[in-house]
N, C-alpha and C positions, 0 to 999 in steps of 0.2 A: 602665807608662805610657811612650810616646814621646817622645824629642824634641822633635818637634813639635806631641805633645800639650803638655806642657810650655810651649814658646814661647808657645802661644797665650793660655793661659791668664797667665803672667806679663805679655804685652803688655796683655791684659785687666784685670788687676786694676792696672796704672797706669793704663791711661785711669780705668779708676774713681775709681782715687787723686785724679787730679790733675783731674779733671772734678767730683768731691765739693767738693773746694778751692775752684775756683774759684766754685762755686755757695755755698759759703760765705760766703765774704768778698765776692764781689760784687766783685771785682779788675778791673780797666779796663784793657785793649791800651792802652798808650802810642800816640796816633795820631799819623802824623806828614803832617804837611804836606808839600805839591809842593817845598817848599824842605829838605825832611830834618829837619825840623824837628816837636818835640812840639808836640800843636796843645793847649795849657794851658786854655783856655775850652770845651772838649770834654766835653760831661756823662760821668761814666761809664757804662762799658760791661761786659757780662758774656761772656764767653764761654766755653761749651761744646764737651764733644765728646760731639756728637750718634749712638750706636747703635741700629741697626735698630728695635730694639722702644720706642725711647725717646719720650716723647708731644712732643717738639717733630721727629719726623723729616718728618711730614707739609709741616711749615710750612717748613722747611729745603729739602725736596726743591722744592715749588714754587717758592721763592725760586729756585734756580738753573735750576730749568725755565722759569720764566718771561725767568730774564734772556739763557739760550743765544736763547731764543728770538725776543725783541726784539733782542738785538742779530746772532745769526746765521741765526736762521729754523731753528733747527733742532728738534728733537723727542729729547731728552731719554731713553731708555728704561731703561737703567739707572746704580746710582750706587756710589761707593765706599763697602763694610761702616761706614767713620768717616767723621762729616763733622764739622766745624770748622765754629761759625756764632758771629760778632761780634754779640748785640743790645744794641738801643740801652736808655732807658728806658722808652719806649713799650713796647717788646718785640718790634719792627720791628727786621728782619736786617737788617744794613751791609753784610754779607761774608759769603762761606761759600764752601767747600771741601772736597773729598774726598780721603781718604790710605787705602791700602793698604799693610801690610807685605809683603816680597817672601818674607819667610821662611813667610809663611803660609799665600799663594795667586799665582796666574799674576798677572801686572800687567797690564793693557790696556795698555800700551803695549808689551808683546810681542809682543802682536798684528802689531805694524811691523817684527819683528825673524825675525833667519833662524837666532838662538842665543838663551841665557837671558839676562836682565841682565846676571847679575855675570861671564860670560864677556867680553860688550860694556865692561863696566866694569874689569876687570882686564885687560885688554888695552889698553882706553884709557890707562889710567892706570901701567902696565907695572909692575906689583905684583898680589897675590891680593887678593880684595876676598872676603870672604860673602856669601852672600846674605840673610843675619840681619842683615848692614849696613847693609842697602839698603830706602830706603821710597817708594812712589809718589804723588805731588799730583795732583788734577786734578778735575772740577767745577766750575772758579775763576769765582767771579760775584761782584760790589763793585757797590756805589750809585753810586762815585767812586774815584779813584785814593787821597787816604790812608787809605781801610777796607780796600783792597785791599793798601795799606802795612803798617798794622795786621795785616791777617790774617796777611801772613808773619812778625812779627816773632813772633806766635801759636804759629803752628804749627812754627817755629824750635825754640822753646823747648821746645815739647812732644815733640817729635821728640828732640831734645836729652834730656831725662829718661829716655828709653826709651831709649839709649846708640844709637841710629843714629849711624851714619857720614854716609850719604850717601842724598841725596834727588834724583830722577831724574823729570820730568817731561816731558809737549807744551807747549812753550812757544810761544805765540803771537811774533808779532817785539813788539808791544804789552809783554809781560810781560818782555819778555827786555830790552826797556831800561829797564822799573822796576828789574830786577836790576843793569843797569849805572849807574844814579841813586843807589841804595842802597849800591853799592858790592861787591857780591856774584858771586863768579868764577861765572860760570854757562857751564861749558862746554858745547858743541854737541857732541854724541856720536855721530849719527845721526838721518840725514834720515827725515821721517816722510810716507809713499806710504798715499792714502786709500784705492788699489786693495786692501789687504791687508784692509782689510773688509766685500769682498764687495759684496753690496746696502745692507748697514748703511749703508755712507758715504753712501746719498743723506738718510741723516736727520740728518745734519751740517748740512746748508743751505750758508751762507760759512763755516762756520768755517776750511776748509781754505784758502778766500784769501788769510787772516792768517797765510800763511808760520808754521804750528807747525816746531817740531824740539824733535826729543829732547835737554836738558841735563842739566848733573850738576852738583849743588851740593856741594862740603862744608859739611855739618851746624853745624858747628864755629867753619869759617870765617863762613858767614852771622850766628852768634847772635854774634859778636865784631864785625860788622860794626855792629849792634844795640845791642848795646852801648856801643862809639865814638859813635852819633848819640844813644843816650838821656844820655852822660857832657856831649857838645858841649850838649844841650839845658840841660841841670843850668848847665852852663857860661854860656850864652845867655842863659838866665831864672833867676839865681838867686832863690831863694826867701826 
């Protein structure tokens, strides 16, 4: 068995792990409000990691097909192997998201690049990075800004468990100052040129108005960031 037979299957059987979990207990994302703040009157919430064959991918995928599409006009065609979706009680999506691991396939956002990730990213960073470190976001569609809050503190977490380092995404200039609201280093890596995909980019619509660029989060630092605002909320609203 390979390596990266191996990898795949151990990244497999934690999303199972911790996607069983949560489907158990029915555990609720701490939402947090435009103030950084946990929103306490918030029904809870469930969330999922949504796989290919799983009977909620259908209603996931729409969700963020629909939401590229209201708000960039754009046409959706494919999606990342994991998606991440916040529902409410109804069972109506908040949030939702797509993650690929680098250790296990090409990342779209290579697509932008003229080396691999971890090349861009041990360079940036002037130290060796893996690329079993390394995980990609993107799909990113919210009802509102704190599900979209929620979701990262989400997929932080989850990311986190699978011992990632580092999470590398298209960050819109929109997304890139929730990361700086939240408190979250999000550096800018590399400018992202929608020439690099061909004819596909006319099915983006505006998305590429929204000033995307390539960032680099640590895993690490973000869930600690997370952290400090769920510790300040505790603080805030004692119980």
């Amino acid at each position: 068995m390979s390596k990266h037979t191996i990898l795949n299957q151990n990244s497999q059987a934690n999303t199972d792990q911790w996607t069983m979990s949560l489907a158990m207990t029915n555990r609720a994302p701490k939402l947090i409000n435009k103030l950084g703040r946990i929103n306490n009157d918030t029904q809870p919430n469930r969330s999922l990691v949504v796989l290919p064959n799983d009977k909620h991918r259908s209603q996931v995928e729409d969700f963020i097909r629909c939401n590229f599409k209201k708000h960039h006009g754009a046409e959706l065609k494919t999606f990342a192997p994991f998606l991440l979706a916040n529902f409410n009680q109804e069972n109506e999506i908040d949030a939702a998201l797509g993650y690929r691991l680098a250790g296990d396939s090409p990342l779209f956002i290579e697509t932008y690049l003229e080396q691999n990730i971890e090349s861009l990213v041990s360079h940036y960073l002037g130290q060796s990075v893996s690329r079993n470190a390394i995980a990609e976001t993107g799909n990113l569609a919210s009802t509102d800004a704190s599900s979209c809050k929620a979701l990262f503190a989400e997929v932080t977490e989850h990311l986190h468990q699978q011992n990632l380092e580092w999470l590398v995404s298209s960050s819109t200039k929109v997304v890139r100052v929730l990361y700086r609201r939240l408190g979250i280093k999000a550096h800018v890596i590399h400018d992202v040129d929608k020439t690099r995909l061909g004819k596909d980019q006319h099915s983006w619509g505006s998305y590429y108005e929204n000033q995307p660029k390539i960032t680099l989060i640590n895993i690490e630092q973000a869930k600690q960031c997370f952290q400090a605002l769920n510790s300040k909320n505790h603080a805030d609203y004692p119980h």
